[in-house]
C-alpha positions as CSV (number, residue, x, y, z in Angstrom):
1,X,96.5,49.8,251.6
2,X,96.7,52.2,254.5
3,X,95.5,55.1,252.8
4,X,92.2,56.0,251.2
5,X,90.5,58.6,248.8
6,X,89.5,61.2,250.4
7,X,92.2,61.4,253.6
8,X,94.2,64.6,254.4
9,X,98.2,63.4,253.6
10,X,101.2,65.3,254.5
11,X,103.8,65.2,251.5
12,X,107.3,63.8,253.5
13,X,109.6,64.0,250.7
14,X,110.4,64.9,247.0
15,X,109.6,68.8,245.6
16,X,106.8,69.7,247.6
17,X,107.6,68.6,250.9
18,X,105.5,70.1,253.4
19,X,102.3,70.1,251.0
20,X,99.2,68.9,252.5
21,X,96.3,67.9,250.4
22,X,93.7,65.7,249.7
23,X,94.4,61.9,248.6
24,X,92.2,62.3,244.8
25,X,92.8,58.6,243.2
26,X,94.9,55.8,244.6
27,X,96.7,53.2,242.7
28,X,97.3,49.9,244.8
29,X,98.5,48.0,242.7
30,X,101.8,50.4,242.0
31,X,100.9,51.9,246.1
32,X,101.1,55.4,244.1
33,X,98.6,58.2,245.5
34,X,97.5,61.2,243.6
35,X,97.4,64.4,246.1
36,X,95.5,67.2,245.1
37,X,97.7,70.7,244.5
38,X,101.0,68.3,244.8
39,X,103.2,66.5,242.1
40,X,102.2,69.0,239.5
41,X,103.7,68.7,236.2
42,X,104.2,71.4,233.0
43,X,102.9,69.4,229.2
44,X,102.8,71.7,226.0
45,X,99.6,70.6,224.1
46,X,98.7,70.7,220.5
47,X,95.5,71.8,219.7
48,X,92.9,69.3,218.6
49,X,89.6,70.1,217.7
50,X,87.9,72.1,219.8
51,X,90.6,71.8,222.5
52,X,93.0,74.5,223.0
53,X,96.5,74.2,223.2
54,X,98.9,75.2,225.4
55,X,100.9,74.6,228.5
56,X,99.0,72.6,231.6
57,X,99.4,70.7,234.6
58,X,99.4,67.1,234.9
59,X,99.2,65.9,238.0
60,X,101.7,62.5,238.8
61,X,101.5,59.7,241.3
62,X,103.9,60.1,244.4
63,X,104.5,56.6,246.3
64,X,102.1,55.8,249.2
65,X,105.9,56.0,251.3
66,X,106.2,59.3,250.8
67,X,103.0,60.5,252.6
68,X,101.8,60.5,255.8
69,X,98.5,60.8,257.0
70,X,96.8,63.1,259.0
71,X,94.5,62.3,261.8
72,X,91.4,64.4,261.9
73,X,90.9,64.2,265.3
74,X,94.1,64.9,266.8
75,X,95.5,67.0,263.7
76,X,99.3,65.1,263.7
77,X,100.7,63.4,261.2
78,X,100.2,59.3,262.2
79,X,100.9,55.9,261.1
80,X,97.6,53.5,260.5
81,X,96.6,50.6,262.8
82,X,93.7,48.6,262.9
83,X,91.1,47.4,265.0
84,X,88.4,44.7,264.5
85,X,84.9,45.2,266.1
86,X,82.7,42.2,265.7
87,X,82.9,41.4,261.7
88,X,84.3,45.1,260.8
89,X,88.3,45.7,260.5
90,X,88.6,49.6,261.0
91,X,90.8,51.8,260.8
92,X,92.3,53.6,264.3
93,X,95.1,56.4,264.8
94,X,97.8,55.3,266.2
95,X,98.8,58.5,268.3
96,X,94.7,59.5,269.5
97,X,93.3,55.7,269.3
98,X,90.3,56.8,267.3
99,X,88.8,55.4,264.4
100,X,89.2,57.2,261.4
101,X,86.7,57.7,258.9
């Protein structure tokens, strides 16, 4: 998979377009990523215990397609190649040509 945890992603499509966030937790085996801030849905909760109840955010999965990521160096949104150096395959922008980290 192309994208990490930890890399900056643009959100291309579904209600919040536009977003930018962090990638938090990624699921490659269903290519879903979690993006911090984005995806964010309402669940009324009973109380259970010591937990309160209430209304809270749960953040959902939003498919790897539906990101981009962004390149630190050159700050635009890019697609992923890949470069190998000896026994290591890394990962290189494909607008800048640098490795990203």
């Amino acid at each position: 998979m192309k994208i990490k945890k930890g890399d900056k992603v643009k959100i291309l499509l579904g209600k919040d377009r536009g977003k930018e966030g962090a990638v938090e937790y990624v699921l490659a085996k269903d290519k879903k990523v979690f993006v911090s801030g984005a995806n964010l849905y309402k669940r009324h909760v009973k109380k259970m215990g010591n937990v309160d109840g209430g209304i809270i955010d749960i953040p959902k999965a939003v498919d790897v397609s539906n990101v981009c990521l962004i390149c630190l160096s050159c700050k635009k949104l890019t697609k992923v190649g890949y470069k190998i150096v000896g026994n290591e395959k890394m990962r290189v922008c494909k607008k800048c040509k640098k490795e990203i980290k």
